[in-house]
Phi, psi and omega in degrees: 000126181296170186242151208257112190223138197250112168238154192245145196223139198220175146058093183057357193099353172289321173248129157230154149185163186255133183271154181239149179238009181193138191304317203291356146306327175266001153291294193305350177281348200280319213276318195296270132025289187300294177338322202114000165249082165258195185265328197219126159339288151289082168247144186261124182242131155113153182257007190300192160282001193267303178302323162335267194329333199266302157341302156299312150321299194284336180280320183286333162294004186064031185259155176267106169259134151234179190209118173250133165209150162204111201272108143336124195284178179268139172323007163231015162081026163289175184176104255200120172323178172293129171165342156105171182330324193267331173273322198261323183206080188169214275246357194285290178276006178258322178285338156317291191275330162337280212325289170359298150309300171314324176290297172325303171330277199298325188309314172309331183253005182308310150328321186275353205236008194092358181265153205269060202274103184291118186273154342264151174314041192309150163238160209255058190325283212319318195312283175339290176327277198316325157263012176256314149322268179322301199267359156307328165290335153300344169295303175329288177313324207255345186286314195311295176277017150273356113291356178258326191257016177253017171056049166271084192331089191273131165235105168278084200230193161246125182271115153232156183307129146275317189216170188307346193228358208242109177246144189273080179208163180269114164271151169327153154089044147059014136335118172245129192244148184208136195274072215227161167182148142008270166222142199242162160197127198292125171208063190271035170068205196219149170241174165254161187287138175252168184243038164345299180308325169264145205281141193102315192314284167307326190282342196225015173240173144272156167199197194284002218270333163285297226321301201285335177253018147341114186282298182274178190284154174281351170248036184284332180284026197220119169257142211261017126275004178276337148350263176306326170276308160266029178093183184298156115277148184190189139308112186245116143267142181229111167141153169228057164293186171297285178337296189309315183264014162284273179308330210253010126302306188291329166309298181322304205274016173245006196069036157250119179354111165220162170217154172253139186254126185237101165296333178211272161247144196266130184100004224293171198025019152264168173316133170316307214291290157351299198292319173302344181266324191274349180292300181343294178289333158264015152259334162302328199253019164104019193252098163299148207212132322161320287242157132103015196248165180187080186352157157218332192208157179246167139199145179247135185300171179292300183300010176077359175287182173233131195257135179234115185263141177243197182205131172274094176335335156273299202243014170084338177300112180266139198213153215232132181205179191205096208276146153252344198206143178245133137225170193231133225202015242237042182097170168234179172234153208262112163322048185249340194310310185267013179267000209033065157306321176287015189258327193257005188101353189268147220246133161236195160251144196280339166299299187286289152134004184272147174310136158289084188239181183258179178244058146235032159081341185288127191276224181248007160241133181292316177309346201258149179236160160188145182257121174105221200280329185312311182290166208260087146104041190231133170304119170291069193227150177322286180306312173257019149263021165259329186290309203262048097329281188279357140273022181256284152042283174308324186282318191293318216229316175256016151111311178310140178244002204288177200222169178308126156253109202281339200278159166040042178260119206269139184215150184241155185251090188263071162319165156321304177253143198253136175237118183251126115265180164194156180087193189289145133316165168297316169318290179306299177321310173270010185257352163283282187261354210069162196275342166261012178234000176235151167234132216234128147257152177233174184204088142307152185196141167254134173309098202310351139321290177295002168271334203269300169317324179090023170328137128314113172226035148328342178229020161264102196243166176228120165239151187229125167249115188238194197248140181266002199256149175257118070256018194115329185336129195270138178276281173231165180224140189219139177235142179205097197183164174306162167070025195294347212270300174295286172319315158296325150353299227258298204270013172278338172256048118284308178286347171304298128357342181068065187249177205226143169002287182293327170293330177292313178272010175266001183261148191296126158285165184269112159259147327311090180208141194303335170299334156299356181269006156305299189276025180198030142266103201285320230247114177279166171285323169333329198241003161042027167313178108302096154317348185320146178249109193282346208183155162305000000 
């Protein structure tokens, strides 16, 4: 039966595309595709940041883009506009409601400095939400039209492979639309891991894909005589990601009860010492913690709590709390499930489900790419799945040979106390080079903030993990103080750079400021000195 397709021609004849009325329409458009009539230069499958950049980038080289994305709502029906995890439920509103917490932090030392603050100070979830909202939707809003005005096509449908060159998707009113280019490239992200083995888990957790967009507070369900009759209530975060201790800080730190539940290690594949100092500062500062546990069942009580039974990992002993809010936190998963990759050939890994590419971003089909948290052994971080977009962009289109460099990519944790690094942890060095070829210099240090308030700054340190032989070369750097994010920054393009030790301490510091305390660490773990830092 020929096949029956209807094309629609929009803005001049630049973009098309088609509905199919019968499935062998959509073979025979497939077969068409394959020939060699595609639609696009380019199609982009994810709307994140990675996919942006590569859309854009490709539009500005003068090639014809389209970008297909679509979001699944979350087991609890959240759903967000375009721009992907870091713009709608990540680093946008988790650096947001931080801040937030942190302004509670000063309304408290605000006194010690003359200001007259009558305590205590309440705070206002819905007020807060509602502007870390409005403004994810100018994003939302500001994304759209910075495709339309690079003439980049958006489909908001969900895309899966018909063929190696050929996507797939349902438009509102049950259009079925079908796609084709040139070159594709994949960039749907992560979603987060549900804990599907425990009873409950879907029906009565959360997780960050909700947390931000919470009209009301996550402890509106708790009155403070139920309080007081039934014991604490509070925030259970479960897991000891970034995430987990990112959100059960900014909670703590807005004043709602939270504890985190840590089944092994926290932090995993950061530095130890480091992941231990920030659990250290955030059990100090009113964040309970959980360790060595591991949830089995959720159920809500009549009064609407959610009562959560655990197992202690060691000794089997099962123990019970009762909760207003669960989330889970507990890792992410590679968005791949629903693209039909085996249609078009591309290789995942059978552990992960994440793509498999080489390092020009290319999977196993040669036109297809992919990018960012989707891919296989790739840092899950924002900034470098937008760099290495658009240099793959560059490679397709411009000519360019340069290629992603993944090594000394600098991050930050924003923690109560924000802990930054780049480069090897101490752990990766000396298992890299051996414990007799690195040298650690360190620094406890109190921040000239926190004196006058009377701050704790017991846990804020610096270590340079270098190559002992000279000059030095520095391997990694890990900070933990305020503002960690802006000081690493700075000192990431040095280490980028090949800088050495001995280069570090030949740079002058900005005094008074914590980022001079880079620059004047004298003192090795070697020499079994007291790093404290006493004095200019």
């Amino acid at each position: 039966m020929a096949a029956m397709a209807v094309a629609l021609r929009g803005l001049g004849g630049r973009f098309r595309w088609r509905t199919q009325a019968v499935a062998g329409g959509v073979r025979g458009a497939a077969r068409g595709a394959a020939a060699g009539q595609r639609d696009y230069d380019l199609l982009v499958i994810g709307g994140g940041s990675g996919g942006l950049a590569c859309a854009k980038e490709a539009a500005q080289l003068g090639r014809k883009v389209a970008v297909v994305d679509y979001v699944e709502p979350s087991p609890q029906g959240t759903r967000w506009g375009l721009g992907g995890t870091c713009v709608n439920v990540g680093c946008i509103p988790k650096k947001l409601m931080h801040q937030a917490a942190l302004l509670g932090g000063l309304i408290q030392d605000a006194p010690h400095y003359g200001w007259e603050v009558a305590q205590p100070v309440p705070h206002d979830w819905r007020k807060m939400a509602e502007a870390v909202q409005n403004h994810v939707k100018s994003l939302n809003w500001g994304h759209r039209v910075q495709l339309q005005d690079r003439k980049v096509k958006y489909f908001n449908i969900k895309a899966s492979f018909v063929d190696e060159h050929t996507v797939c998707g349902i438009a509102k009113g049950g259009k079925e639309i079908l796609l084709s280019a040139d070159h594709i490239i994949i960039a749907t992200g992560g979603r987060p891991r549900y804990p599907t083995h425990i009873e409950g888990a879907l029906e009565y957790g959360i997780t960050s894909d909700d947390i931000f967009w919470l009209k009301e507070s996550p402890g509106k369900t708790a009155s403070p005589r139920q309080v007081e009759e039934c014991g604490r209530q509070g925030r259970l975060v479960v897991g000891a990601s970034y995430v987990a201790l990112e959100c059960a800080g900014f909670l703590t730190g807005i004043g709602l009860d939270t504890t985190v539940m840590i089944r092994s290690i926290p932090l995993r594949g950061f530095d130890q010492q480091m992941s231990s100092m920030v659990i250290e500062h955030m059990a100090s500062h009113g964040t309970q913690f959980l360790r060595g546990c591991a949830p089995s069942r959720v159920r809500r009580l009549p009064d609407g709590h959610l009562q959560v039974t655990w197992e202690d990992c060691t000794t089997g002993k099962e123990d019970t709390g009762t909760f207003d809010t669960v989330l889970w936190a507990i890792g992410r998963v590679p968005d791949t499930r629903s693209l039909n990759l085996e249609k078009a050939g591309v290789d995942t890994s059978p552990d992960t489900q994440k793509i498999l590419v080489d390092s020009r971003e290319g999977t196993s089909v040669p036109h297809i790419y992919a990018i960012g948290d989707v891919v296989e052994g790739r840092p899950e971080l924002t900034p470098t799945a937008i760099m290495a977009g658009r240099l793959l962009v560059q490679r397709l289109f411009g000519g360019s040979s340069d290629l992603m460099d993944y090594d000394n990519v600098p991050t930050t944790v924003f923690t109560p106390l924000e802990y930054g690094c780049v480069g090897l942890s101490e752990e990766e060095a000396v298992a890299r080079h051996g414990q007799e070829h690195v040298e650690v210099y360190h620094a406890h240090y109190k921040p000239l903030e926190f004196t006058v308030a009377g701050r704790d700054a017991s846990q804020c340190y610096v270590k340079m993990v270098c190559l002992r032989e000279p000059p030095q070369l520095v391997l990694g750097l890990h900070f933990l103080g305020p503002n960690a994010g802006e000081v690493t920054q700075g000192f990431a393009l040095g280490i980028k750079c090949g800088a050495s030790y001995a280069q570090v301490m030949r740079t002058v510091g900005i005094h008074p400021t914590c980022s001079e305390e880079v620059v004047k660490l004298r003192i090795s773990k070697r020499s079994g000195l007291d790093p404290t830092v006493t004095g200019c």
